[in-house]
C-alpha positions in Angstrom: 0.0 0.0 0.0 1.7 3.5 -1.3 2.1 6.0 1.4 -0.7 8.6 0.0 -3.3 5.7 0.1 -2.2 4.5 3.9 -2.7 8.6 4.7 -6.4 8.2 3.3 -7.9 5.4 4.8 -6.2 6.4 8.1 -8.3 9.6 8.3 -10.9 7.5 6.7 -11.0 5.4 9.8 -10.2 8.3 12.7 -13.0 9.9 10.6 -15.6 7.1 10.5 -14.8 6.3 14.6 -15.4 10.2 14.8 -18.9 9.7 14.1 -19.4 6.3 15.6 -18.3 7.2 19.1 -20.2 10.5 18.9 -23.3 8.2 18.4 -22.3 5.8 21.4 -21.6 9.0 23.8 -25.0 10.2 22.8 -26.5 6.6 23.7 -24.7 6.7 27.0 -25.0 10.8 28.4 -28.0 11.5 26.8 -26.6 15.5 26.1 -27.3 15.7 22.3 -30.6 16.2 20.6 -32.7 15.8 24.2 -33.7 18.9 26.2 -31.2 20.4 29.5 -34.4 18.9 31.7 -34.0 15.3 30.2 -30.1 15.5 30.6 -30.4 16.4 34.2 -32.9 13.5 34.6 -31.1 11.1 33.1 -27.9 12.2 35.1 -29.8 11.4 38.6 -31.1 8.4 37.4 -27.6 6.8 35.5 -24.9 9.1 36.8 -22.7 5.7 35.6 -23.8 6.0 32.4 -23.4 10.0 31.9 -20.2 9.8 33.0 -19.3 6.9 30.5 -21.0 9.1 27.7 -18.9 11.9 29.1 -15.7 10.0 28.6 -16.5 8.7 25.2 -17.6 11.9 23.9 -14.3 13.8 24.8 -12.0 11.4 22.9 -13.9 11.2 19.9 -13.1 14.8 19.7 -9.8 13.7 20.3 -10.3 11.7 17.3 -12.0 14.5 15.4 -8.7 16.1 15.6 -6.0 13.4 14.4 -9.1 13.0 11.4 -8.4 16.6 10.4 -4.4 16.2 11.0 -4.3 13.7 8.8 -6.3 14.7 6.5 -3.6 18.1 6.4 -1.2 15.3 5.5 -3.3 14.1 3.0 -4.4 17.8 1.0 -1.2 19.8 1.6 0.4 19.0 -1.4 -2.6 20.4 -3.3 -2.1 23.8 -1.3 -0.2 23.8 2.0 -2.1 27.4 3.1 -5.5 26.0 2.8 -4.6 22.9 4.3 -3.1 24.8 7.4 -6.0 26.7 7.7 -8.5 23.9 7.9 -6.3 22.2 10.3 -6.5 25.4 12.7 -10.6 25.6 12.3 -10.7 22.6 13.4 -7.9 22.9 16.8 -10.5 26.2 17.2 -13.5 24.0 17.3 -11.8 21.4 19.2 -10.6 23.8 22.0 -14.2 25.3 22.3 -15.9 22.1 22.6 -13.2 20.4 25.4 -14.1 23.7 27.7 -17.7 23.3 27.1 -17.8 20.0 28.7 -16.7 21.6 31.6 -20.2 22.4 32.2 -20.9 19.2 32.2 -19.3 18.2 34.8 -20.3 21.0 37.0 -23.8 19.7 36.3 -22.6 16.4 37.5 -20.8 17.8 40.6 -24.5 19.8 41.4 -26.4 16.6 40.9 -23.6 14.1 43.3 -25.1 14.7 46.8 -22.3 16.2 48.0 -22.1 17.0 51.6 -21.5 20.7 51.0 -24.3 21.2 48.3 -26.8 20.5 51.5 -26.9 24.1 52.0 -28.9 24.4 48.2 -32.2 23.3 48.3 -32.9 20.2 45.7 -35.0 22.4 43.3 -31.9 25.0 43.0 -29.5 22.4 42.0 -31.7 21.0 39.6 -32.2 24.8 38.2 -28.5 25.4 38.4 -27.9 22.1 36.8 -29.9 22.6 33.5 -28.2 26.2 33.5 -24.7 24.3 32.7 -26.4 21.7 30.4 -27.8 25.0 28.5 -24.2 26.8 28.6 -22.9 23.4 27.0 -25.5 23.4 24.4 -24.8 27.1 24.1 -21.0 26.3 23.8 -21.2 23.4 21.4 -23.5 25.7 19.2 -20.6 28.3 19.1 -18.2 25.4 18.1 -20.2 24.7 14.6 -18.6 28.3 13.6 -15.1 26.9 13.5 -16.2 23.9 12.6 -18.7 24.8 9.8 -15.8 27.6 8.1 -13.0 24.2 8.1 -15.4 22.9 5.5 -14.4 25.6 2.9 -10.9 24.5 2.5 -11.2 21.4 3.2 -14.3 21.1 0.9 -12.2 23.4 -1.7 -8.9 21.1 -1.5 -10.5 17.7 -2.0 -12.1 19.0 -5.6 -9.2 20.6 -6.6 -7.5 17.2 -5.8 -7.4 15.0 -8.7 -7.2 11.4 -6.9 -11.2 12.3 -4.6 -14.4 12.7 -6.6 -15.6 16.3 -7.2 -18.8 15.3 -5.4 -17.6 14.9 -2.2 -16.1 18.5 -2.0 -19.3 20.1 -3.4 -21.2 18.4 -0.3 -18.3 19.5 2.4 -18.7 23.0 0.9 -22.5 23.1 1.1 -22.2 21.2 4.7 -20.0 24.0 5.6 -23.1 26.9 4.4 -25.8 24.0 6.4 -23.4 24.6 9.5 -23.3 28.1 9.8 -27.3 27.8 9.1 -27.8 25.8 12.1 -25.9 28.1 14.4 -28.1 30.9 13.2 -31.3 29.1 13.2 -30.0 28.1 17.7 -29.3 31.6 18.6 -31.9 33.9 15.9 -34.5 31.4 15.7 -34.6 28.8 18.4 -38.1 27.9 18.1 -38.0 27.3 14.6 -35.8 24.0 14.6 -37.2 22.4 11.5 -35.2 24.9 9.9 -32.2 23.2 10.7 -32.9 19.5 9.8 -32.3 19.9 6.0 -28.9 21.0 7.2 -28.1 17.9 9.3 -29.4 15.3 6.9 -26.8 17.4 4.3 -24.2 17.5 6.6 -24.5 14.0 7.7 -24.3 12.6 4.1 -21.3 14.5 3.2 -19.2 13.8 6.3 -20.3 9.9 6.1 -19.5 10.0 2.4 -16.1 11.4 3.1 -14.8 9.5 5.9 -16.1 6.3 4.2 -14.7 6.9 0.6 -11.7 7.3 2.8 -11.8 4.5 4.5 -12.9 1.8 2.0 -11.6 3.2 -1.2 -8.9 5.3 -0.2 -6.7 7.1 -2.8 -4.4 5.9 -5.5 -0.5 7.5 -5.4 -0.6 10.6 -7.7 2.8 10.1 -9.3 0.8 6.2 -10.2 -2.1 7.7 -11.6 -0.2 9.9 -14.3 1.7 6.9 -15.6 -1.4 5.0 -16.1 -2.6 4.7 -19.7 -6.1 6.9 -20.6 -7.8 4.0 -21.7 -7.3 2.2 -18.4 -8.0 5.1 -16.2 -11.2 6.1 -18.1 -11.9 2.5 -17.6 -11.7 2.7 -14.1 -13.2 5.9 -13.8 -16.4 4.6 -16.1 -16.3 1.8 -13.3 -16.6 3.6 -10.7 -18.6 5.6 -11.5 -21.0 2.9 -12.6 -20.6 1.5 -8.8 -21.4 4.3 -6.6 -24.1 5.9 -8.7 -25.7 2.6 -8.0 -24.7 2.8 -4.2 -26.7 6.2 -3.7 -29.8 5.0 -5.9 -29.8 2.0 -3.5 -28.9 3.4 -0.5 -31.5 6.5 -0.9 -34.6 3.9 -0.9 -32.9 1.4 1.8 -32.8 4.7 3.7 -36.2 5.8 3.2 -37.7 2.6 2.8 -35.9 2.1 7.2 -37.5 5.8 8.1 -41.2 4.9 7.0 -40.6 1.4 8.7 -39.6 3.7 11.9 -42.4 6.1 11.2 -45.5 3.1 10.8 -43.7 1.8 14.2 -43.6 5.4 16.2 -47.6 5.5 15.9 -48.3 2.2 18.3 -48.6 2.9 22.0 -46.0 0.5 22.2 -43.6 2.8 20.8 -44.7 5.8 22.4 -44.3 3.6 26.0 -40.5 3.1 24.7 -39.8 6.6 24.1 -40.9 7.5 27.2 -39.2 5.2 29.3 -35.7 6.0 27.4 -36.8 9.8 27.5 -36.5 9.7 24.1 -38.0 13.0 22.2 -40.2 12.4 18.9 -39.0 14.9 16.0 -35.2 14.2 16.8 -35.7 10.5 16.8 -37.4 10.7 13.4 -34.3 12.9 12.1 -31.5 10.3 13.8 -33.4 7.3 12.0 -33.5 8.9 8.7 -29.3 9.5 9.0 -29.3 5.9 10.4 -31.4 4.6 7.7 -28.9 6.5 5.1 -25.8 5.6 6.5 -27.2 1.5 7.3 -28.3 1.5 3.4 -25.1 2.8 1.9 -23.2 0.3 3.6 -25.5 -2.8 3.2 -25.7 -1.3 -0.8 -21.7 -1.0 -1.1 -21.3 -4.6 0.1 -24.3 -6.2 -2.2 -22.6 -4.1 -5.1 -19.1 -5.4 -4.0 -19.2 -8.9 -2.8 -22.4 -9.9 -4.5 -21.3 -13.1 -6.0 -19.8 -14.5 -2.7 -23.1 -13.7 -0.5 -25.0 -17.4 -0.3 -28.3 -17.7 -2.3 -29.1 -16.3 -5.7 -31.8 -14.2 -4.9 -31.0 -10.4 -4.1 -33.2 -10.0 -1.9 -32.0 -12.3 0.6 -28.5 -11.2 -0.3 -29.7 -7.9 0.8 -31.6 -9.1 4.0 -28.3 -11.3 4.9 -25.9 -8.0 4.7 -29.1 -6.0 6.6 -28.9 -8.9 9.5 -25.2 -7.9 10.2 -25.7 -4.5 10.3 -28.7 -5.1 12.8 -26.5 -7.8 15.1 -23.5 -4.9 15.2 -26.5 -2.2 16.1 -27.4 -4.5 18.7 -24.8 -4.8 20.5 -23.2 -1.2 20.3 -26.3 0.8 20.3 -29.3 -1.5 20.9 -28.0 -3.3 24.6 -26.6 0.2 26.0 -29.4 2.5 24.9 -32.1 -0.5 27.0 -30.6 0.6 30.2 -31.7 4.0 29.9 -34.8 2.8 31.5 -35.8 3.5 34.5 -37.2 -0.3 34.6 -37.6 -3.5 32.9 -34.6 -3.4 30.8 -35.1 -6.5 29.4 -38.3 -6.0 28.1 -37.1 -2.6 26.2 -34.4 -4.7 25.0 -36.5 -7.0 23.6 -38.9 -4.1 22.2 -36.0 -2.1 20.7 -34.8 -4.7 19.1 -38.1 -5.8 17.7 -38.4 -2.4 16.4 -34.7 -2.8 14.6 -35.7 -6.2 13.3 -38.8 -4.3 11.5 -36.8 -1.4 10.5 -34.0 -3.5 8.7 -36.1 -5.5 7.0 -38.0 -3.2 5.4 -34.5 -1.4 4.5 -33.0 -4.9 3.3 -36.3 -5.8 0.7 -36.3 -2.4 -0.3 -32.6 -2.7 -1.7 -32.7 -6.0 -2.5 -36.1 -5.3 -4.6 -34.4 -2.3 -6.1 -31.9 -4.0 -7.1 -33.4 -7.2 -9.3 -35.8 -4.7 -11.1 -33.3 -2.4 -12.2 -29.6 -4.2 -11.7 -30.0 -8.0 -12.4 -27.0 -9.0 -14.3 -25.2 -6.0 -13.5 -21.6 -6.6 -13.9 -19.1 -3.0 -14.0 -16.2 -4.3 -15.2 -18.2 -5.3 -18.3 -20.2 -2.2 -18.6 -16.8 -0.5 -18.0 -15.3 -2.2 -20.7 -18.4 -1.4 -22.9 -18.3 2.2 -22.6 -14.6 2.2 -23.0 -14.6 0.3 -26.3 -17.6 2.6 -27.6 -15.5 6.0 -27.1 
């Protein structure tokens, strides 16, 4: 493996375990997408738990940071200023963020029982503790500015690059104007959050599509690519092409097809019971299951696409539900178990419900793809249609 292509899949991977602890700190602290109240509830009831969220949530910042180092390794031959100048955004977001947590723990210090806290009456710790919560929210808002502006360079050097696609730095640019939008929308217009969920869903996609491009397809050594013939690399590039146009196609109605399976499912009482007991608030959960729709469908589509001929059976479908299945055991055991003890009781039985619900939800996302894909794919074969194309110009 050449040196440039180690570099990629490196920050593809700090990138991708980025966004995958951010999720599990989120599971655990309950701090993100919930109200101050709920936070303060849920740090009375699983002070454990918070703090474990806590933890998790300040080194995936940590890995935030060596994502954007190395991705400054990566761009700076394509302009060492711009690269630098992501790499500081990014420090400046990073600092703001690790001293907002502070007021998380002073949160957790009002709500320990203390012997000198006796002198505050219960009710004015709980008001002082959903004060810091707030200032964290208010602090982590304030951290999108950095963090939002980083986007522009970084968004600028991968599509002046000539080894990532052009895509991926038109949605880092545009996640970088959805950013800034969402800090506007918190501190202008903070009853108007709907305002801000277009944002997410593009920022989500473009940061999932990076760090995952990264990490599975990495980059090929510049000085290689020159040398290689124009019929081969317009071969390749017809290919790929091919490949991940069908990977969005796909993934865009496993995604949807997971979000109406959540959406049927959030009407029962049985659901509504669930959300309650893991103090789980309605319109965010419906965002966080389209993203998690979207980001299970690309990778169950990538995999179909990829390794199609050495999944058992013949039918796509059950190819697709097989890859789906995985996904739903790894879910499981990172997100589903954790997220159960939220409850204040009975957490087998919200176990066994949550699952339940995931067991629905992939399903529906694993016969979506797999139908999708025998209507409109049977047969499909890129290096053949590569070669097709090539031989026609």
């Amino acid at each position: 493996m050449n040196s440039i292509n180690k570099t990629a899949r490196i920050a593809g991977f700090l990138y991708f375990m980025y966004i995958v602890t951010s999720v599990i700190a989120n599971m655990f602290g309950r701090f993100v997408f919930v109200d101050a109240p709920v936070t303060v509830n849920h740090i009375t009831a699983h002070e454990s738990l918070f703090r474990i969220g806590l933890v998790i949530s300040l080194f995936s910042y940590v890995l935030f940071l060596l994502a954007a180092w190395a991705l400054y390794v990566l761009l700076e031959p394509v302009d060492n200023n711009m690269a630098l100048l992501f790499l500081l955004l990014n420090l400046g977001g990073f600092a703001i963020l690790v001293l907002s947590h502070l007021n998380l723990f002073s949160s957790l210090l009002l709500l320990s029982g203390a012997d000198y806290l006796k002198v505050f009456q219960p009710d004015q710790l709980q008001v002082q503790a959903i004060l810091f919560v707030n200032s964290y929210k208010n602090g982590s808002t304030i951290a999108q500015i950095p963090y939002g502006i980083w986007l522009f360079p970084l968004g600028y050097l991968v599509f002046k690059s000539n080894f990532l696609p052009k895509i991926l730095g038109i949605l880092l640019i545009a996640d970088g104007f959805g950013l800034l939008i969402y800090v506007c929308q918190r501190f202008i217009w903070p009853s108007y959050e709907i305002i801000s969920y277009p944002c997410l869903v593009v920022s989500f996609i473009a940061e999932i599509s990076l760090s995952l491009w990264l990490l599975i397809k990495g980059v090929e050594d510049e000085n290689k690519i020159t040398t290689v013939s124009k019929k081969e690399g317009d071969k390749k590039m017809i290919q790929l092409k091919e490949i991940w146009r069908k990977v969005f196609v796909l993934a865009i109605v496993g995604g949807l097809g997971f979000w109406v399976a959540n959406f049927a499912i959030s009407l029962t009482p049985i659901a509504a019971e669930y959300r309650a007991a893991l103090s789980i608030s309605y319109f965010p959960m419906l965002l966080e299951s389209l993203l998690g729709g979207l980001i299970i469908g690309f990778c169950v589509s990538y995999f179909l696409l990829r390794f199609f001929d050495k999944i058992p059976t013949k039918n796509p479908i059950l190819k697709s539900v097989i890859l789906s299945f995985i996904v739903l055991i790894i879910v499981t055991i990172l997100i589903g178990g954790p997220s159960s003890f939220l409850a204040t009781s009975d957490v087998l039985r919200y176990f066994l419900i949550g699952t339940i619900f995931n067991v629905l939800r992939i399903l529906a996302l694993g016969i979506g793809i797999g139908y999708l894909y025998r209507r409109l794919y049977k047969g499909f074969d890129p290096s053949a249609n590569a070669s097709k194309s090539a031989q026609a110009e």
